[in-house]
C-alpha distance (Angstrom), angle and dihedral (degrees) to the residues before:
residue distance angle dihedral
X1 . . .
X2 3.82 . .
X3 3.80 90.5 .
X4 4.06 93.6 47.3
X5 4.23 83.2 57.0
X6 2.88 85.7 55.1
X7 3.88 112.2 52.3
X8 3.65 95.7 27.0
X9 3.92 95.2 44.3
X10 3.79 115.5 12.7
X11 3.29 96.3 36.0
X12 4.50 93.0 58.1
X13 3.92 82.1 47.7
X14 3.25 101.6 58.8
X15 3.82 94.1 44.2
X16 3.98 89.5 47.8
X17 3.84 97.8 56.5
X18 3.49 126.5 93.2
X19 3.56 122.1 -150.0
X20 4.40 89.8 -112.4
X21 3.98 77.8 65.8
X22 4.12 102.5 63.2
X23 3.35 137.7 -116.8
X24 3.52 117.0 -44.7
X25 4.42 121.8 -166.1
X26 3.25 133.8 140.4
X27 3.71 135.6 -154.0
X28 3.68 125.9 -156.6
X29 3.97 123.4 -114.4
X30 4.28 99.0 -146.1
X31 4.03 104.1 150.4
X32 4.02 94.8 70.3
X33 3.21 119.2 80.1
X34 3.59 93.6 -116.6
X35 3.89 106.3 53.9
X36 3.49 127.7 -150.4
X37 3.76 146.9 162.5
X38 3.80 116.8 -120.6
X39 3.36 116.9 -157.4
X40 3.77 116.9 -155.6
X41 4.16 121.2 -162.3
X42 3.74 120.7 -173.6
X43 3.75 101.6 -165.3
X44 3.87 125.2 161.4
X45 3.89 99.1 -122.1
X46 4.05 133.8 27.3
X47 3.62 91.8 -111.1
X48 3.32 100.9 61.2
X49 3.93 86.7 45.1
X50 4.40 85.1 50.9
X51 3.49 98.0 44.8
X52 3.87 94.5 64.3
X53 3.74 91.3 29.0
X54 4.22 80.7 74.3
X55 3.87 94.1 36.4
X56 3.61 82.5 65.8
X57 3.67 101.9 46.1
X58 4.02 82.1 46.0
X59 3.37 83.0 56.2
X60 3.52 105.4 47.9
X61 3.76 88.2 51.1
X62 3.63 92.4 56.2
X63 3.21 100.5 53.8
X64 4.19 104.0 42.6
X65 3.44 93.3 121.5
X66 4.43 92.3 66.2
X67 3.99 90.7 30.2
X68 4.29 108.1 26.0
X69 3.64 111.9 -156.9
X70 3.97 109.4 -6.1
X71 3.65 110.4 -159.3
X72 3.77 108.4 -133.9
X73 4.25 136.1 -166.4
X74 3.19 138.0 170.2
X75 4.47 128.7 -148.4
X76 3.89 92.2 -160.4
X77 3.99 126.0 -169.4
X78 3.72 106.2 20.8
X79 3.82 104.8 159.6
X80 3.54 105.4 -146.6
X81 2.97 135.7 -156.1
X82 4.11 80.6 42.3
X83 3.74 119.4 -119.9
X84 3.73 115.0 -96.7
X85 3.77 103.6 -85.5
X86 3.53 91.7 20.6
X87 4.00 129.5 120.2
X88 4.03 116.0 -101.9
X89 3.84 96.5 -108.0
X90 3.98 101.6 -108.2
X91 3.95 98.0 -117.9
X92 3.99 90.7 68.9
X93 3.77 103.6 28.5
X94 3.91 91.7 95.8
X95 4.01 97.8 50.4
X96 3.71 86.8 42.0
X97 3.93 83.3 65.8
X98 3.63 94.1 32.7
X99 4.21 91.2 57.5
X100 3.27 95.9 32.6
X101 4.14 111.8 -106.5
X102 3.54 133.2 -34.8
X103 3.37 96.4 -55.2
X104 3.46 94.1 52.1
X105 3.45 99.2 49.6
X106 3.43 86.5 51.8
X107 3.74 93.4 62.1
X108 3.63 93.4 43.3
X109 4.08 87.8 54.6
X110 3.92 88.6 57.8
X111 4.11 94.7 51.6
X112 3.92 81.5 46.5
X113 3.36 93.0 58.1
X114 3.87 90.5 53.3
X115 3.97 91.5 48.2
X116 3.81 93.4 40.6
X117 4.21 84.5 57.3
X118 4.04 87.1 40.7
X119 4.19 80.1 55.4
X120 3.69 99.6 46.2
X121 3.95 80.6 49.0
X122 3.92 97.1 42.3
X123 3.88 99.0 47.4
X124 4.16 92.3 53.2
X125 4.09 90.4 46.2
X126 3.72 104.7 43.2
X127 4.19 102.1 19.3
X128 3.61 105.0 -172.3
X129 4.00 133.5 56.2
X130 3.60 94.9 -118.7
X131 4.03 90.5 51.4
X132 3.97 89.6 42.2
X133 3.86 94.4 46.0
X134 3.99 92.7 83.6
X135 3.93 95.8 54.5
X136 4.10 83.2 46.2
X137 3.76 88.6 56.5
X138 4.09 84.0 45.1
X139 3.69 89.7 50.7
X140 3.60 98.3 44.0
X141 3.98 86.9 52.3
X142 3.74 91.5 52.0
X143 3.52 92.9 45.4
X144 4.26 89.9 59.3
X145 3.79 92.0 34.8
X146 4.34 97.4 57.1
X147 3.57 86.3 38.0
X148 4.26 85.4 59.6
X149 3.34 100.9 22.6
X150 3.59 125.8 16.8
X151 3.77 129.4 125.1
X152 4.05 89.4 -80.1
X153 3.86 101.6 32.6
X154 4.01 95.2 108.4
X155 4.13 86.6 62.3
X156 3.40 100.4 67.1
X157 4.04 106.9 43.1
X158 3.70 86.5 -158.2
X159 3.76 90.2 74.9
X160 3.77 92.6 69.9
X161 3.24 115.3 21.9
X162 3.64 86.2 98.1
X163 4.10 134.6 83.3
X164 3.98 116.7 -122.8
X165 3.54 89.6 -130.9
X166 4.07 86.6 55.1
X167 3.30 96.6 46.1
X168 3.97 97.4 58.5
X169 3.76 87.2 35.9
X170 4.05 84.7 62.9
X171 4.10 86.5 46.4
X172 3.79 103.5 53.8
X173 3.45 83.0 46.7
X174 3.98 97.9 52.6
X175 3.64 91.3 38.9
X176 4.21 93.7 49.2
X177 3.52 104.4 25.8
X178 3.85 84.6 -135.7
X179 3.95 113.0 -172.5
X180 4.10 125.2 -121.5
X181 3.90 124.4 11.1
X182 3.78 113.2 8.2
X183 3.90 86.2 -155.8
X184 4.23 83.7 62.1
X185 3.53 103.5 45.0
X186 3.73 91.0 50.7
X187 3.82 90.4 44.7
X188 3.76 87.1 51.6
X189 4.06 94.1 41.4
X190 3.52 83.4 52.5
X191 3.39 105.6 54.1
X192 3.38 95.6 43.9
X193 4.02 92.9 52.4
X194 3.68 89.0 49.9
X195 3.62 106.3 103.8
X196 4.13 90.2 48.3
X197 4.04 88.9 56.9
X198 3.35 104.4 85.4
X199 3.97 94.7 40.4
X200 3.77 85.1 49.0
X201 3.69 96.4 52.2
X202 3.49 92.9 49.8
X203 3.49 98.3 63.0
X204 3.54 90.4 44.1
X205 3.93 93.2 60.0
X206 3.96 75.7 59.1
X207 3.21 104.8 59.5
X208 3.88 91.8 37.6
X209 3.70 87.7 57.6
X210 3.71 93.5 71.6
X211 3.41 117.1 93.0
X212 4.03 99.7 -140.3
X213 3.75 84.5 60.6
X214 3.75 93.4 42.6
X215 3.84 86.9 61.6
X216 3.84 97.8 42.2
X217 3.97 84.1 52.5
X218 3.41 93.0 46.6
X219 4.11 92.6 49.3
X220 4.01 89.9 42.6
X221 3.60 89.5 51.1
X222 4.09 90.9 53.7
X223 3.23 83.8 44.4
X224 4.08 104.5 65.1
X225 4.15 88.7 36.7
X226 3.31 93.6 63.4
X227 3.68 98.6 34.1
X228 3.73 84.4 62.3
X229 3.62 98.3 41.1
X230 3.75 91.2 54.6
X231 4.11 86.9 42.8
X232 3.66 84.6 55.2
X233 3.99 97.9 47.9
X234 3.74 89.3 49.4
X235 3.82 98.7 50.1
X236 3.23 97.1 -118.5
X237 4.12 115.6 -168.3
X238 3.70 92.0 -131.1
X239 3.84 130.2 95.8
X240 3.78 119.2 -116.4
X241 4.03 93.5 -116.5
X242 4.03 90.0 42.9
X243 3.96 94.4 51.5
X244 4.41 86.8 41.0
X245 3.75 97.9 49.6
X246 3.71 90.8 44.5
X247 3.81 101.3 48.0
X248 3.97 77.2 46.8
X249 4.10 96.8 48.6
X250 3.96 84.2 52.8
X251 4.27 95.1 45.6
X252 3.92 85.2 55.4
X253 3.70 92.5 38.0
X254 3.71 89.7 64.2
X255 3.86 89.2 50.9
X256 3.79 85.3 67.8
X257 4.26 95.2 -103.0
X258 3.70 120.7 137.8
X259 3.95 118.9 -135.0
X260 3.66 82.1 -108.4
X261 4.28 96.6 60.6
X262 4.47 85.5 36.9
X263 3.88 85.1 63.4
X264 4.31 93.1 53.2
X265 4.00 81.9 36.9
X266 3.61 91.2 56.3
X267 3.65 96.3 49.5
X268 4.30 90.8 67.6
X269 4.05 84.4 42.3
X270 3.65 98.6 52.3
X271 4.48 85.8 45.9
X272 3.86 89.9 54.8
X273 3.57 126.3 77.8
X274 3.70 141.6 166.0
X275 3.28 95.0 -90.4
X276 3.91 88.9 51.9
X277 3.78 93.2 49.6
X278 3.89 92.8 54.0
X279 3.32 95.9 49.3
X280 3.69 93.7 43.4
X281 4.10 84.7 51.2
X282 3.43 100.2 43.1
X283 4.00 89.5 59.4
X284 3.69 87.8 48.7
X285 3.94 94.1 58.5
X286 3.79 89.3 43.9
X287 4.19 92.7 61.5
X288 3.87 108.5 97.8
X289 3.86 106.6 -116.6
């Protein structure tokens, strides 16, 4: 159902506003057991904020035969950024922490809007989980790779002071909340993955072989170097990895994956490589058509 909000409801919305109306993403709530997709507008006057507050409910009626009854509420008149002196309204006071400050979640809401588009985009093309799970595991990759190794990387020390193999270590164990030695539970996840790898990576060589995916990599990837170039230039009180795995944890939630299925996800991404992905590609272009 997630994915029908989405097309049928987010998808209008987005194409509807203008940029005098705010910024409008939306970020998907899967860990509940009653899922739903939030979508959060920071507009400079309630009207704006009212006037697609009943496009949606227009929309929601129009389309009740693909989505039945969508339940629908509104949070109305948070002022944010607070007044000075005022209280950090309650519904952003944990991803102000998790970014980093205003500022910071203010550069992670501009590489959201690049992975909400890359969703819109993503959901259409590959319309199941199980069809979208291989451009996750691409995504996830590219996420860990700019952070180490994009165009800007040598800037900001932080970006490679790290191993790969700590670095995913670190994300399976955000995204499971896995008990002892991160080091073991990866080596175990790992090992117990391993006959699924090379099936896996296979069919990601196929989707990376199209070119509308090629450019949506491409994009994502200048999306995270800069993000973390500008992070950097702004002092932001976040480490490189942290501020790369989340803007990465919120691309794949958008595809509809709990942090539980990003943590399997990121066990294909952290066994693929460049070197992996042009060999993979280069057999593909060598099959007769």
């Amino acid at each position: 159902m997630g994915d029908e909000i989405v097309r049928f409801i987010v998808a209008p919305l987005t194409a509807q506003r203008t940029a005098e109306e705010g910024r409008l993403r939306f970020t998907r709530n899967l860990e509940s057991d009653h899922p739903s997709v939030l979508l959060h507008l920071r507009a400079a006057d309630d009207e704006a904020a009212t006037r697609l507050w009943k496009f949606a409910q227009a929309l929601a009626d129009e389309n009740v035969a693909n989505l039945g009854a969508v339940e629908m509420s509104r949070s109305p008149n948070i002022v944010y950024p607070p007044q000075p002196g005022e209280p950090v309204p309650e519904l952003v006071e944990a991803t102000l922490v998790r970014f980093g400050g205003p500022k910071g979640l203010e550069l992670a809401g501009e590489v959201s809007e690049v992975s909400s588009d890359l969703a819109l985009w993503a959901i259409n093309r590959f319309p199941s989980l199980k069809t979208r799970s291989m451009l996750a595991a691409l995504l996830l990759f590219d996420t860990g790779h700019s952070m180490m190794r994009g165009p800007r990387s040598a800037l900001w020390p932080d970006r490679r002071t790290i191993s790969w193999d700590y670095y995913w270590n670190t994300h399976l164990h955000a995204c499971t909340g896995s008990l002892g030695s991160p080091t073991e539970s990866a080596r175990r996840a790992m090992a117990q993955v391993a006959p699924r790898v090379t099936p896996a990576h296979r069919v990601m060589a196929a989707v990376a072989s199209e070119p509308a995916v090629d450019i949506w990599r491409k994009r994502w990837v200048r999306a995270i170097d800069e993000y973390l170039y500008r992070a950097d230039k702004n002092r932001i009180s976040r480490s490189a990895p942290q501020l790369a795995m989340g803007a990465g944890q919120l691309a794949l939630n958008l595809l509809g994956f709990s942090c539980r299925d990003q943590g399997a996800l990121g066990l294909y991404a952290r066994a693929w490589s460049k070197e992996i992905e042009a060999k993979y590609l280069g057999e593909e272009r060598s099959r007769p058509r």
